[in-house]
C-alpha atoms as one frame of an Amber mdcrd trajectory, in Angstrom:
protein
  -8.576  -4.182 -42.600 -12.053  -4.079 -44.432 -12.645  -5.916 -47.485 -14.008
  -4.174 -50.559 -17.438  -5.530 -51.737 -18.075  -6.235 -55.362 -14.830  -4.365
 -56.824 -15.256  -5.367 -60.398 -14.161  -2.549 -63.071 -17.773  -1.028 -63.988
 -18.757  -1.108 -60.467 -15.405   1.117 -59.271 -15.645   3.492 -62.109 -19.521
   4.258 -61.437 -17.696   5.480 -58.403 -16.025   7.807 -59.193 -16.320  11.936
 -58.209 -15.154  13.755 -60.486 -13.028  16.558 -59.472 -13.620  19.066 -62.758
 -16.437  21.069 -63.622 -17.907  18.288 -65.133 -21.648  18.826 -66.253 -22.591
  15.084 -66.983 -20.367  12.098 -67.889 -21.034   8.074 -69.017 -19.054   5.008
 -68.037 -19.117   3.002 -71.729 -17.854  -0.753 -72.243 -16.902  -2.047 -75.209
 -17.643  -5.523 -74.977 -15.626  -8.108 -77.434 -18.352  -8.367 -79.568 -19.723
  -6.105 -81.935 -23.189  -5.878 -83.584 -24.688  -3.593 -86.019 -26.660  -1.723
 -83.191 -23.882  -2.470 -80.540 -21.072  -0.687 -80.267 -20.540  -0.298 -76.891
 -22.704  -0.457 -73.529 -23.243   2.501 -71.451 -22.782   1.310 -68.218 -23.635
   4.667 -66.195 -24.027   8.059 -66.432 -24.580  10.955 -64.675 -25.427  14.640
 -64.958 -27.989  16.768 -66.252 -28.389  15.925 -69.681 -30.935  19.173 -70.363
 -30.266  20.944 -73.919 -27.410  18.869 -73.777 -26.661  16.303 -76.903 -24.354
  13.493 -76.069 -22.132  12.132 -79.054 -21.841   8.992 -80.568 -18.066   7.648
 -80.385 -17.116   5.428 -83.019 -16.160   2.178 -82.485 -12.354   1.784 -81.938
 -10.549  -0.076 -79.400  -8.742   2.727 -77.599  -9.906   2.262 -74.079  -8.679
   1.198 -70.850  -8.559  -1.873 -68.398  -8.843  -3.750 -71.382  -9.291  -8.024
 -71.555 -11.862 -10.170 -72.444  -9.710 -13.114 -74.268  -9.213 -14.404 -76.870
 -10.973 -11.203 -78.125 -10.938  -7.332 -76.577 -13.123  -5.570 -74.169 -12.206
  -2.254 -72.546 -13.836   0.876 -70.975 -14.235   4.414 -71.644 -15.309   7.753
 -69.957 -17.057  10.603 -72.349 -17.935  13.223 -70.565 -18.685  17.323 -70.874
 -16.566  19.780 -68.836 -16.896  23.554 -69.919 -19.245  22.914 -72.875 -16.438
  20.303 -74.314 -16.758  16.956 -75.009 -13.791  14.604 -73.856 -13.433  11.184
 -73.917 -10.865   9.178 -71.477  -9.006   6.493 -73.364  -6.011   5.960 -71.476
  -4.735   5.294 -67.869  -3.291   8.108 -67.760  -6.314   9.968 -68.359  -8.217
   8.005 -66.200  -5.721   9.265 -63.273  -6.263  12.991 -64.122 -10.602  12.578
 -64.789 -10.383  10.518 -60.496  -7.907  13.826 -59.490  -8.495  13.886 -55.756
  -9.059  10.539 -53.652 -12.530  10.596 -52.697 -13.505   7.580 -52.117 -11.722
   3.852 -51.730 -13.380   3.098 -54.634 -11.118   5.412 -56.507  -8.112   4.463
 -53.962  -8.564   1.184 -55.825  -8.752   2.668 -59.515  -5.266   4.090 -58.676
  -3.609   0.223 -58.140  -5.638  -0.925 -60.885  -4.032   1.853 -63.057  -0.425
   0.649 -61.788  -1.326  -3.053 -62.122  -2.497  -4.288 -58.922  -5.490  -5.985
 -58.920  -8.235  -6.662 -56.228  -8.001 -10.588 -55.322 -12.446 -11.061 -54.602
 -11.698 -14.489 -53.129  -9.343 -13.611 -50.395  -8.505 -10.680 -48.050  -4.787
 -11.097 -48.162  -5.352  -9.661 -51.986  -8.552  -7.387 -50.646  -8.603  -5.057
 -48.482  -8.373  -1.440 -46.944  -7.825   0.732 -44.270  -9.282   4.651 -44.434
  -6.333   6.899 -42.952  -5.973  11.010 -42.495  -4.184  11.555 -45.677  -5.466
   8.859 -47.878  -5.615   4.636 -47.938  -3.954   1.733 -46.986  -4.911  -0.572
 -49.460  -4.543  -4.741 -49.700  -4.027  -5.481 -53.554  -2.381  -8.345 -55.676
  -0.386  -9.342 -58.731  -1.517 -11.810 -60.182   0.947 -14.019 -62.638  -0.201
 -16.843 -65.154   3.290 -18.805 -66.089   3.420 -20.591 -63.518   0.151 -19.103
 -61.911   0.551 -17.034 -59.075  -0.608 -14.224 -56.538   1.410 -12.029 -54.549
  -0.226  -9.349 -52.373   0.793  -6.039 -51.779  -0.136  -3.281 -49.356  -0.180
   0.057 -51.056  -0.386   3.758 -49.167  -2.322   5.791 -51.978  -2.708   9.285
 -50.915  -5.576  12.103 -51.311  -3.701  13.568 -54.518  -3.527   9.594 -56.216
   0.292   8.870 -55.456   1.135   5.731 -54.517   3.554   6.885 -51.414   4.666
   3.574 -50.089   4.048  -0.400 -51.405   5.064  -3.821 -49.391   5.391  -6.937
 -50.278   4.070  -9.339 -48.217   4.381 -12.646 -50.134   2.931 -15.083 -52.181
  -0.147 -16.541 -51.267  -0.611 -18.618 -54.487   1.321 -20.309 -56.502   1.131
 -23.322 -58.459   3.397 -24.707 -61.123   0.789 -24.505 -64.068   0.943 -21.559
 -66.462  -2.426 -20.589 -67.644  -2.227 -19.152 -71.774  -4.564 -17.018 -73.065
């Protein structure tokens, strides 16, 4: 099993292929700070942008993969498919923008988006195999009261399913509880 490099949130969604007839699209963070000429970051984009104008989204905090305590930080995807603009606030919509599986990068999104997450400092929570009809993914859950980590292999398939998921123990766990 490989490990995945550098699988932080903004780095997986840049990523991403979209499936649609999408003419350009931007990966934006809202960080959990807010200034009077930041709202949010864009982290990428891509597309042609040519007679094209992009929108400004107003600040809210409708996003997904959110964090960042004690405040809020989450991401967002705007992006123009058949002269439309959309924006991806959810999960859920995050699921339909990835689509097909294209890449393990967007194998990953999938157990992100049914909370697993992607352990960088050890390959029994990080990891993946390519297979014919999908991925065999290493992933973790990660608990803070008491602290823990169990991992998890996942089968995600070309169409996003999760088909099959393992546990295969704890490989953390401490008696501490950590409170945000």
């Amino acid at each position: 099993m490989l490990s995945a490099k550098n699988t932080e949130n903004g780095v997986l969604l840049k990523k991403i292929i979209p499936n649609k007839n999408v003419k350009y699209w931007q990966v934006e963070h809202f960080p959990n700070y807010k200034t009077e000429d930041l709202d949010f970051e864009i982290l990428f984009s891509k597309g042609n942008t040519e007679n094209i104008s992009i929108p400004k989204n107003e600040f809210n905090l409708n996003g997904f993969f959110s964090g960042c305590h004690p405040s809020l930080c989450a991401y967002r995807i705007t992006y123009l498919e058949k002269d439309q603009w959309k924006i991806i606030q959810s999960e859920k919509e995050l699921k339909t923008f990835i689509d097909k599986i294209d890449n393990v990068y967007e194998a990953y999104l999938i157990g992100k988006i049914n909370e697993y997450d992607i352990d960088q400092n050890s390959e029994k929570g990080n990891g993946f195999v390519k297979q014919k009809d999908g991925y065999k993914l290493k992933m973790m859950k990660y608990n803070n009261c008491p602290e823990s980590k169990e991992s998890f292999t996942l089968s995600i398939n070309n169409n996003g399913n999760i088909e099959n998921t393992k546990s295969n123990g704890f490989y953390f766990k401490t008696t501490d509880c950590i409170i945000y």
